[in-house]
C-alpha positions in Angstrom: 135.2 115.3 -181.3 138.2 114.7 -178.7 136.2 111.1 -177.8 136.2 110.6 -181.5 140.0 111.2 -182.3 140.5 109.1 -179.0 138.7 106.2 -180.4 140.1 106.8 -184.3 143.5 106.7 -182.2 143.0 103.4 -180.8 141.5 101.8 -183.9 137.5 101.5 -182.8 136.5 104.1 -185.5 137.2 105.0 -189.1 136.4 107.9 -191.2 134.0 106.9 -193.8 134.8 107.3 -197.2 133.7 110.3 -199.2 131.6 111.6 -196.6 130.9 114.5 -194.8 132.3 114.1 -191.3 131.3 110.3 -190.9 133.0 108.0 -189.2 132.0 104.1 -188.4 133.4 101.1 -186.4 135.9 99.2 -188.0 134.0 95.7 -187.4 130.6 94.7 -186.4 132.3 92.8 -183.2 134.2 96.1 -182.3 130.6 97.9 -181.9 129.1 95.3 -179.9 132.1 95.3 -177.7 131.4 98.9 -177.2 127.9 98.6 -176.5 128.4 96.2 -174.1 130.2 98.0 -172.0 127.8 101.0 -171.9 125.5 101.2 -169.1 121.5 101.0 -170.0 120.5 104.2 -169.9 123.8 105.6 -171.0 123.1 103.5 -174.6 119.6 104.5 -174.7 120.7 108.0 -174.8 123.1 107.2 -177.3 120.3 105.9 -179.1 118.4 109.1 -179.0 121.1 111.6 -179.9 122.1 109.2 -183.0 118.8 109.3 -184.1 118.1 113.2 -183.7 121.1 113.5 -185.7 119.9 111.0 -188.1 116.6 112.1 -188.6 118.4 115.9 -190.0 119.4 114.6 -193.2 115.9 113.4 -194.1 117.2 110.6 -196.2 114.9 107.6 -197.0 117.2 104.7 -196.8 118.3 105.7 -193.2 114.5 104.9 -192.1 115.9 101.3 -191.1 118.6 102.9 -188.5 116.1 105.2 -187.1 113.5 102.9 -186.5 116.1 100.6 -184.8 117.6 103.9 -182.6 114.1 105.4 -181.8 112.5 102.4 -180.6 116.3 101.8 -178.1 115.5 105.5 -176.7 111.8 104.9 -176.7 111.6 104.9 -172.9 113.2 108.8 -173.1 110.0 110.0 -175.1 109.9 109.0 -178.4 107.2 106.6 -178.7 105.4 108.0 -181.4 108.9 108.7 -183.3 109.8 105.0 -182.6 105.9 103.9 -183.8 106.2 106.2 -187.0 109.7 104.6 -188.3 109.3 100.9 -187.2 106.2 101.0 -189.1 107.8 103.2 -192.5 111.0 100.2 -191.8 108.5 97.7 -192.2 106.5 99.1 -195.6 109.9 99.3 -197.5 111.2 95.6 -196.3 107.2 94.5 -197.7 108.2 96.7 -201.4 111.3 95.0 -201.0 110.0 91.6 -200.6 112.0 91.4 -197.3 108.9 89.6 -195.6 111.0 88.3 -192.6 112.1 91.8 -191.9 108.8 93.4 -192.2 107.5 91.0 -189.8 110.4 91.8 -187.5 110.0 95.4 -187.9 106.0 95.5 -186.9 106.5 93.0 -183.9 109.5 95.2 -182.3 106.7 97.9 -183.2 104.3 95.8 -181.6 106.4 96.0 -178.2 106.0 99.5 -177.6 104.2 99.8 -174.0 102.3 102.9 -174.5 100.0 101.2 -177.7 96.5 100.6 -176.5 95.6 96.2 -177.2 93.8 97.5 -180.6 97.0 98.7 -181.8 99.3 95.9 -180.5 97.1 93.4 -182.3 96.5 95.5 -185.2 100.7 95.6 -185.7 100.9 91.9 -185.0 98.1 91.1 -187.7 100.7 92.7 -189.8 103.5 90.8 -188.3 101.4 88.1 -189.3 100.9 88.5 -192.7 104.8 88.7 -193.8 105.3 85.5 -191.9 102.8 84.0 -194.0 104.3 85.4 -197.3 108.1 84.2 -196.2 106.7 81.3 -195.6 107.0 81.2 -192.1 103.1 79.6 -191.2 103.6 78.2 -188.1 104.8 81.3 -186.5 101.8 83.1 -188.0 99.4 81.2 -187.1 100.3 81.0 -183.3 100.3 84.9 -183.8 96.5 84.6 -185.3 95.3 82.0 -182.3 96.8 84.4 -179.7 94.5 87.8 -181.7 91.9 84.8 -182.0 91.5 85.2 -177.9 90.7 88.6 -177.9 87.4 89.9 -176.5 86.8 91.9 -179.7 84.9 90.0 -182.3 85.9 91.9 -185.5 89.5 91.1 -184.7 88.7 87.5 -183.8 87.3 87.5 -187.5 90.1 89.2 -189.1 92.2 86.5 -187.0 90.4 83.9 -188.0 90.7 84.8 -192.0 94.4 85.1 -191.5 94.8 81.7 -189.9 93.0 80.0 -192.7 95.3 82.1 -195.0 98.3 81.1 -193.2 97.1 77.1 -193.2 96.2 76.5 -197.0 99.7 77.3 -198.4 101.4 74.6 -196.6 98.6 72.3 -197.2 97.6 71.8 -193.7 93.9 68.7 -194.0 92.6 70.1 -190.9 89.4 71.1 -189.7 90.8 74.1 -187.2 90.5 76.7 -189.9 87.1 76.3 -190.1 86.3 75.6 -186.8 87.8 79.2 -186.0 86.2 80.7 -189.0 82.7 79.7 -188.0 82.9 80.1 -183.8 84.4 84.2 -185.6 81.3 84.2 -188.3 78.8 83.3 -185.7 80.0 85.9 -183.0 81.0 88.9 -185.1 77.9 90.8 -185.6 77.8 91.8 -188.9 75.0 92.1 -191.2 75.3 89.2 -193.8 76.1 91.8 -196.4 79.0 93.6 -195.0 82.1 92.7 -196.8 84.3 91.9 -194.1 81.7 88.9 -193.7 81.3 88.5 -197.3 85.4 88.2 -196.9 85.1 86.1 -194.2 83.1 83.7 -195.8 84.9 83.3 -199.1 87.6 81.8 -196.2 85.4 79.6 -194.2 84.4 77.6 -197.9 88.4 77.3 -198.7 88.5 76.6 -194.8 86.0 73.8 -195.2 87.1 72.0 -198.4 90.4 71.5 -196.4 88.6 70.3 -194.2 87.3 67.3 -196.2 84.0 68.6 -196.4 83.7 69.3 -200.3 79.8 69.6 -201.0 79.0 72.0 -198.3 82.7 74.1 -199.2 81.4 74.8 -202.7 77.6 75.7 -201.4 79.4 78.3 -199.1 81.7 79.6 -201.8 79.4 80.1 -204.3 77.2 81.9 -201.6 80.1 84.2 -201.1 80.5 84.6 -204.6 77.1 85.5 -205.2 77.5 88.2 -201.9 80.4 89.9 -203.1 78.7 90.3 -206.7 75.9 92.0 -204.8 78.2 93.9 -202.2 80.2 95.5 -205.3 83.6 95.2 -203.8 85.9 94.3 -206.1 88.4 93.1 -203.5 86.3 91.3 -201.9 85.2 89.5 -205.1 88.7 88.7 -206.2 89.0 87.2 -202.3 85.6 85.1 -202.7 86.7 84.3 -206.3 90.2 82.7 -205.2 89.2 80.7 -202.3 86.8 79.3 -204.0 89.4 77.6 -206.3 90.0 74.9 -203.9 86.9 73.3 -203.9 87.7 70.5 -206.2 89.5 70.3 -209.9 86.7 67.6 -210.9 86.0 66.8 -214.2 82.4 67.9 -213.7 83.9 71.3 -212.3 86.7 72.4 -214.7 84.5 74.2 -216.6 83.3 76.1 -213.6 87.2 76.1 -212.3 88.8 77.3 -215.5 86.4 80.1 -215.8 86.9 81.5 -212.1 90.8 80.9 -212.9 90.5 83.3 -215.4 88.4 85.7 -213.8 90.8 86.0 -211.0 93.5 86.1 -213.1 92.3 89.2 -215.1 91.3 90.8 -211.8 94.8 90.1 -210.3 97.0 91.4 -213.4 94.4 94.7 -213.7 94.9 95.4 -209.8 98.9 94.6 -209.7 97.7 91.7 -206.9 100.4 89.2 -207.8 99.7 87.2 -204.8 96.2 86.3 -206.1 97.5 85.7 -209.5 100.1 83.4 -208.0 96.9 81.4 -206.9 94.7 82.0 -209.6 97.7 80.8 -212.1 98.1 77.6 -210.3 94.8 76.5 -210.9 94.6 77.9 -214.4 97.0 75.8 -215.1 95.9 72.2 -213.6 92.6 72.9 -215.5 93.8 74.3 -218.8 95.8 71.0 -218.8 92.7 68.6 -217.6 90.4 70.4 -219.8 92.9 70.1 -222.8 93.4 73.9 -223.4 97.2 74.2 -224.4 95.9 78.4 -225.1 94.9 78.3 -221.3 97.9 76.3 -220.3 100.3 78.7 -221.8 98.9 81.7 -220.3 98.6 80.5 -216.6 102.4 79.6 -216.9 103.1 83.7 -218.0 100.8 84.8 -215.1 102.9 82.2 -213.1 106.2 82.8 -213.6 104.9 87.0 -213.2 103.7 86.1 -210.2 106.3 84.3 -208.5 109.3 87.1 -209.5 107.1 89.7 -208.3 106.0 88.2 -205.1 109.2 86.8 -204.2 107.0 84.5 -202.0 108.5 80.7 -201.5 104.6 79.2 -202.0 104.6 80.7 -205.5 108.0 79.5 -206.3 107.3 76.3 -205.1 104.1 75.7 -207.1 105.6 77.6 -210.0 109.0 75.4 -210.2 106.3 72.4 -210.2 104.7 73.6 -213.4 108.1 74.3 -215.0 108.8 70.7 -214.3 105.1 69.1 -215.4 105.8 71.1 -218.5 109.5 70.0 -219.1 108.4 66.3 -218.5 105.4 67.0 -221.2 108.1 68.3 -223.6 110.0 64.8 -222.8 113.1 67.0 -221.4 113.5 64.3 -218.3 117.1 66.2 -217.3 115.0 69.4 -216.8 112.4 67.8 -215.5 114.6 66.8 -212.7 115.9 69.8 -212.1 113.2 71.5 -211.7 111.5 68.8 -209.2 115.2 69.8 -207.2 114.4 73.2 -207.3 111.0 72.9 -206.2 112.3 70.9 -203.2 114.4 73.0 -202.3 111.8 76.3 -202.6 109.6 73.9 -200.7 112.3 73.1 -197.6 112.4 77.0 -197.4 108.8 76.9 -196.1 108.4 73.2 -194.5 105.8 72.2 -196.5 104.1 69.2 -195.4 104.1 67.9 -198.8 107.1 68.6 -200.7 108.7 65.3 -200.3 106.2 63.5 -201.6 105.6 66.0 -204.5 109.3 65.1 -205.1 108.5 61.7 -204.9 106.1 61.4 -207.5 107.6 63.8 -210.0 110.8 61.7 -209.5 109.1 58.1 -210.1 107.3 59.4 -212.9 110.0 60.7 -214.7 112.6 57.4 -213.3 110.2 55.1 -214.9 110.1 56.3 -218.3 113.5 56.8 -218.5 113.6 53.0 -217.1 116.1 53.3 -214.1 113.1 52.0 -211.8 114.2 48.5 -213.7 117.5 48.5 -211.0 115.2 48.0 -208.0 114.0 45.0 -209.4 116.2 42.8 -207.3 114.9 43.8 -204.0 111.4 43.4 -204.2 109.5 40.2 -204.1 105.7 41.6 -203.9 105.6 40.2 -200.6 106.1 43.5 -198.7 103.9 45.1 -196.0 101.7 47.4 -196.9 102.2 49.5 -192.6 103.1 52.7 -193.5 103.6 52.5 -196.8 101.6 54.3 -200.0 99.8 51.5 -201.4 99.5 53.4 -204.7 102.5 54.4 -204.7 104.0 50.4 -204.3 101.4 49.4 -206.6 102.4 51.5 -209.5 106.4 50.2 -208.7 105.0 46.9 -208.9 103.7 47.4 -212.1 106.3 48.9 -213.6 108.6 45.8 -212.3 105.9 43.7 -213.2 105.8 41.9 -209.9 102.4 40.1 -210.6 102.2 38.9 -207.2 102.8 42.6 -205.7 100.3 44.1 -208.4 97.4 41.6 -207.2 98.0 42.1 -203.5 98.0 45.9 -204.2 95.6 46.0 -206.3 92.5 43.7 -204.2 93.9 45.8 -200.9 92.7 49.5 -203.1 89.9 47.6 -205.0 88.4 46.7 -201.0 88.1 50.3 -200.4 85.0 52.7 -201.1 86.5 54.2 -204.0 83.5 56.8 -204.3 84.7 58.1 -201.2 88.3 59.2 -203.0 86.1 60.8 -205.8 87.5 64.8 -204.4 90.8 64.2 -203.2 93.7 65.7 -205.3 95.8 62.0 -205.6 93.0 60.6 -206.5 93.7 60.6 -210.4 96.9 59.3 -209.6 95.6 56.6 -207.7 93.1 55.7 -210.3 95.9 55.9 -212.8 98.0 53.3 -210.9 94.8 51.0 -210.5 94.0 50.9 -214.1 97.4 50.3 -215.1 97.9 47.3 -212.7 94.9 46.0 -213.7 95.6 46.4 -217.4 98.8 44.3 -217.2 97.1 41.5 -215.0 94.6 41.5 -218.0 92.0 41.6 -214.5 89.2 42.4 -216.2 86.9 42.5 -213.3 88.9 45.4 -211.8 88.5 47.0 -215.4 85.1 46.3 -215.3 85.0 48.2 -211.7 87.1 50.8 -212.4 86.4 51.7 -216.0 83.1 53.8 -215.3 85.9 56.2 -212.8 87.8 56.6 -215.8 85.3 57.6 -218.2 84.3 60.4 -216.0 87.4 62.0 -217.6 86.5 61.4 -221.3 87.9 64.0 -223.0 90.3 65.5 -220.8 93.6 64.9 -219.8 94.5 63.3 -215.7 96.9 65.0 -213.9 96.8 65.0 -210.2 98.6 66.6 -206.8 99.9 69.8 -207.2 100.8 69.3 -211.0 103.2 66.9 -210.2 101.5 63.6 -212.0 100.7 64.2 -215.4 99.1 61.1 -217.4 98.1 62.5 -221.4 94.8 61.9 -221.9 91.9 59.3 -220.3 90.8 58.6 -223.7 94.2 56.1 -224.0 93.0 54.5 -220.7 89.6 53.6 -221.6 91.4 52.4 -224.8 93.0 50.1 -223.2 89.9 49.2 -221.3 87.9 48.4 -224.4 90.5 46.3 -226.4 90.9 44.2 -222.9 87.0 43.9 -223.1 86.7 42.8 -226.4 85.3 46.5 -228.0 87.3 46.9 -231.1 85.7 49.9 -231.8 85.3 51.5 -229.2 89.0 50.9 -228.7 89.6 52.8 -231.7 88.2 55.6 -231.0 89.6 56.1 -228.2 93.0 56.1 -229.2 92.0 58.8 -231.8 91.1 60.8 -229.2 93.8 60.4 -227.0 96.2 60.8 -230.0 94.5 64.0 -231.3 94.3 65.5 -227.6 98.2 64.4 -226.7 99.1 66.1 -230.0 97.0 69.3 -229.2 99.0 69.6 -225.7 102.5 69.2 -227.4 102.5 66.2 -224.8 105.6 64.4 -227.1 105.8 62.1 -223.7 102.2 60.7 -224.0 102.1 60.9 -228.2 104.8 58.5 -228.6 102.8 55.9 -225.5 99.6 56.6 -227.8 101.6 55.1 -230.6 102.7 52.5 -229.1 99.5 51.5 -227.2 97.6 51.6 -230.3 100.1 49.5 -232.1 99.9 46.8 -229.2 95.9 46.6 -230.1 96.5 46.5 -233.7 99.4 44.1 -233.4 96.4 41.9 -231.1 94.0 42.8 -233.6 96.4 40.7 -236.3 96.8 44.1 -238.5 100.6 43.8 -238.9 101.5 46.7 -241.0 99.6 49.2 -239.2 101.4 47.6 -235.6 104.6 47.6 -236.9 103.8 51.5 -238.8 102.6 52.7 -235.5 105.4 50.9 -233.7 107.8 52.9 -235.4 106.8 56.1 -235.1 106.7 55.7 -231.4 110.0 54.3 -231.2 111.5 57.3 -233.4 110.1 59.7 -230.7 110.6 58.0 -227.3 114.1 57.4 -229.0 114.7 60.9 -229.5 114.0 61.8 -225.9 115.4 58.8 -223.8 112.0 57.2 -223.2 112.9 53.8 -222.8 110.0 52.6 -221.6 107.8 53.1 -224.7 110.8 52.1 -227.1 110.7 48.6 -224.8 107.2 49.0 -225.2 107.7 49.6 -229.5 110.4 47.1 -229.7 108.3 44.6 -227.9 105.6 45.1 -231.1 108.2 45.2 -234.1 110.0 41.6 -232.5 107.0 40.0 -232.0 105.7 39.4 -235.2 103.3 36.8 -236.0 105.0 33.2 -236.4 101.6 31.3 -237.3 98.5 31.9 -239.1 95.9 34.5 -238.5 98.1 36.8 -237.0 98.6 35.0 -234.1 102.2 35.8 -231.9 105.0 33.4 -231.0 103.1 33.8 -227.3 99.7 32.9 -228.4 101.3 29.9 -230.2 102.8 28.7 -227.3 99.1 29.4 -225.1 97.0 27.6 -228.0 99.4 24.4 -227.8 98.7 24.4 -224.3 95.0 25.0 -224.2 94.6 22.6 -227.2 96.5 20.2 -224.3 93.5 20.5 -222.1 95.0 23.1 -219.6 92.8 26.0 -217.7 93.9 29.4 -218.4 95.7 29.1 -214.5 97.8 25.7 -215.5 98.7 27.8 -219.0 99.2 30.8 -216.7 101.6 28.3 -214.2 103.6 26.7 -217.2 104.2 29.9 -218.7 104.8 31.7 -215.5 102.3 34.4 -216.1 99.1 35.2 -214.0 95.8 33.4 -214.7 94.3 36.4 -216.0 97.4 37.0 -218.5 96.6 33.7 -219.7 92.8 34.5 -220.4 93.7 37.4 -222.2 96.0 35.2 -224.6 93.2 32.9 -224.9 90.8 35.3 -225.8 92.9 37.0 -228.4 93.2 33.4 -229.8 89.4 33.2 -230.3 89.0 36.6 -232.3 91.9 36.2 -234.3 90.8 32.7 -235.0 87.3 32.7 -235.5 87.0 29.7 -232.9 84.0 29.9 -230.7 85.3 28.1 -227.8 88.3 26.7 -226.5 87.6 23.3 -228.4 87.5 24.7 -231.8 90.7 26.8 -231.1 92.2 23.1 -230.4 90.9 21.7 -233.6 92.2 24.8 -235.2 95.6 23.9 -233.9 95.1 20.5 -235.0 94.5 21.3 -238.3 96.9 24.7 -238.8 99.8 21.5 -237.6 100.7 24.0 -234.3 100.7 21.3 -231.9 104.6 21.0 -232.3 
């Protein structure tokens, strides 16, 4: 007590309020300075008598301080005191959601000299895991490749699983996980219907559809499905069922998708594994919204936003905060849709995320161009620009929207060029399709309608969304729409439009109702049916209005200001193409007078013919001739 008062004297120590004979240094540098100046083994003795006298008041929350003081002395004897705490320190920082800490806590655990290599790499699997749920992947998986080394096989398997857990989250396309996953499968000795290989396997299928390798990802996952059915472990089912998520949100497998989703989502919720439902929810989600299920929708975003507050994981956040903004653009609430992209860049920087900043990207151009502040970049691009390192799609759709023709056909002929079947599983590739249809819909191309249109229909029915919920389109059904008035198929126009109409309605998709509307009232308004154009017109205008959607009220405006100046229907535009064609001009000399593409012009020219009757481009002159258009 005399080195106490001494130290009290000279202001190193205070007493410590209301307690019993406690007394602490008066700043975290005034310790240090302290315990610098001790010698070694003096301080590790220190260590040990703090901690004896610690571990008397058998009080819970002082676990943390006598982990840290037993493993100091451990040299003096108290390895299996300094063992026991660090690994009690490191359970409460994991029911805390204090991952870093945890992982801290079992790797100075993990440093212990007396632990035989089992228990090293059994505390540094642990270590492992933590990383992985603060989002620290890279230092987890260079922990799982050193355990992957080892000489025993089980724990180059368990190894092996946490390394393909630790490279899905960030999104790494590699085929490492897999390669790892079957070298461990092949080597590990167990009987096909064990359930650590059962385990194992739902992980090599997630392993391999990152990989690239789709078909042969969902052969294996349903053959680990099928295992675990057999085995009867319910953990391991819930493992085989999640994994086995990733193998593709095709239209031909949402059905399949949405009904694992919600398998794993009542498993997760009934065992408290909020981790899994964080997973599960995602998914439920992207295929509730592609399969046009507002019910489902709805019920992923609860399990979400569950998920994400209990886990306190940044990958949950992250993919949660992107369905908080999908949904907030759906609702036409662009202001919160922006701050919720922030947020989930942000949540995403916590974890470096390979791709956050294109998420943010997207999310940002898709909400800048219906708002219509991508019409300021208009000045700097020419459609002459290289396409080295730059996101085709991506430049194509910003040509569109600018309606740089010459941009939109060099973009467009560069995607067309490519084996599109190949694209077919990737998770831009609805986006991509998207940007190709809409290009090629405003060149009125319609050979590159005709070539992409049987894509499209593969989503009849359903709603497109693509990445990780960050591109969200309405339904196809307005697409192929398009596609069939471009053709010439009245009909089949409108009944696509009812369809897209009734499923944008049934989402609460206010965003893509009021395009509907005004899509349909550009057909109707080509189809010369003036009162239901200028009707449908309207009502599109009043919503886009409402919400700051200035690209469909251009889009209405364009309909209730163009009404027909001549006969039959037929718009000041067409007017101006029939004078010309009646001239003798090809569609590409109307297209050059008028400064519009060749194929814009054949679309006038064909809307001439149906609205006129004319047969050919001869009688559509006479018909000038004798409606006195020729000015």
């Amino acid at each position: 007590m005399a080195a106490i008062d001494s130290a009290e004297a000279v202001g190193l120590v205070r007493a410590v309020p209301d307690s019993d004979g406690e007394f602490a240094f008066v700043h975290a540098l005034t310790r240090e300075s302290v315990l610098g100046g001790m010698a070694a083994s003096r301080l590790r003795i220190m260590h040990a008598r703090a901690a004896e006298a610690l571990e008397a008041r058998a009080d819970p929350s002082l676990v943390p301080r006598l982990a840290n003081h037993f493993l100091m002395a451990h040299v003096l004897g108290y390895h299996e005191q300094a063992l026991r705490y660090a690994g009690r320190a490191a359970r409460m920082a994991e029911h805390s959601l204090a991952y870093e800490d945890a992982a801290k806590w079992f790797e100075r655990a993990a440093s212990l000299p007396e632990l035989t290599l089992a228990e090293r790499a059994r505390l540094h699997l642990d270590a492992a895991a933590n990383h992985v749920r603060a989002g620290f992947f890279v230092r987890a998986r260079t922990i799982y490749e050193r355990i992957g080394a080892m000489d025993d096989p089980l724990m180059r398997l368990e190894a092996a699983v946490g390394y393909e857990e630790a490279n899905w989250r960030p999104g790494q396309s590699t085929s490492k996980a897999a390669d790892l996953l079957a070298a461990a499968l092949e080597s590990c000795g167990l009987h096909a219907d064990d359930s650590r290989y059962v385990q194992a396997l739902g992980s090599f299928g997630r392993a391999l559809a990152f990989a690239g390798e789709a078909e042969r990802a969902r052969e294996v996952g349903a053959d680990a499905i099928e295992r675990a059915r057999v085995v009867g472990d319910e953990a391991v089912l819930l493992h085989t069922l999640k994994t086995s998520l990733w193998q593709g949100l095709t239209p031909e497998m949402s059905e399949i998708q949405a009904e694992r989703a919600a398998e794993v989502s009542g498993m997760a919720l009934s065992r408290r594994d909020y981790e899994s439902l964080g997973a599960a929810s995602h998914f439920h989600a992207m295929v509730s919204y592609l399969a046009g299920r507002p019910d489902g929708l709805a019920a992923a975003t609860a399990d979400m936003r569950r998920a994400a507050q209990s886990c306190g994981q940044p990958a949950f956040g992250f993919v949660g905060a992107c369905i908080e903004q999908a949904l907030a653009y759906l609702r036409g609430d662009f202001t919160g849709a922006e701050r919720w992209a922030d947020i989930a860049l942000r949540t995403g920087d916590l974890f470096g995320s390979d791709d956050t900043e294109g998420s943010n990207g997207v999310q940002m151009f898709m909400i800048r161009r219906e708002t219509g502040d991508l019409k300021r970049f208009g000045g700097f691009i020419d459609g002459s620009e290289t396409f080295t390192g730059r996101w085709v799609p991506g430049l194509l759709a910003l040509y569109t929207e600018l309606q740089c023709e010459r941009g939109m056909n060099r973009a467009l002929n560069q995607l067309l060029n490519r084996n599109l079947g190949d694209r077919l599983e990737d998770a831009q590739w609805p986006m991509e399709l998207v940007f190709m249809v809409e290009a090629a819909l405003g060149l009125s191309h319609r050979e590159a309608v005709h070539a992409l249109r049987p894509f499209v229909s593969r989503y009849a029915g359903k709603n497109l969304v693509a990445g990780q919920f960050v591109a969200l389109f309405g339904s196809a059904d307005r697409y192929l729409a398009r596609m069939a008035a471009l053709c010439g198929d009245g009909a089949a126009a409108e009944r696509h439009f009812a369809a897209a109409l009734e499923m944008d309605r049934r989402m609460g998709s206010v965003v893509h109702v009021s395009e509907t509307l005004a899509r349909q009232a550009v057909f109707a308004a080509s189809c010369g049916r003036t009162e239901d154009a200028r009707r449908l017109a309207d009502e599109a205008r009043g919503i886009a209005a409402a919400i700051g959607q200035t690209r469909v009220v251009d889009l209405a405006d364009s309909v209730l200001a163009a009404g027909p100046v001549g006969p039959d229907g037929l718009t000041e535009r067409e007017v101006e193409v029939l004078r010309l064609l009646a001239e003798g001009l090809s569609n590409r000399a109307i297209g050059e007078r008028l400064f519009i593409s060749t194929n814009t012009a054949a679309n006038h020219v064909r809307n001439i013919l149906i609205k006129t009757g004319a047969a050919n481009r001869t009688q559509a002159a006479m018909y000038a001739a004798d409606h006195e258009l020729l000015g």
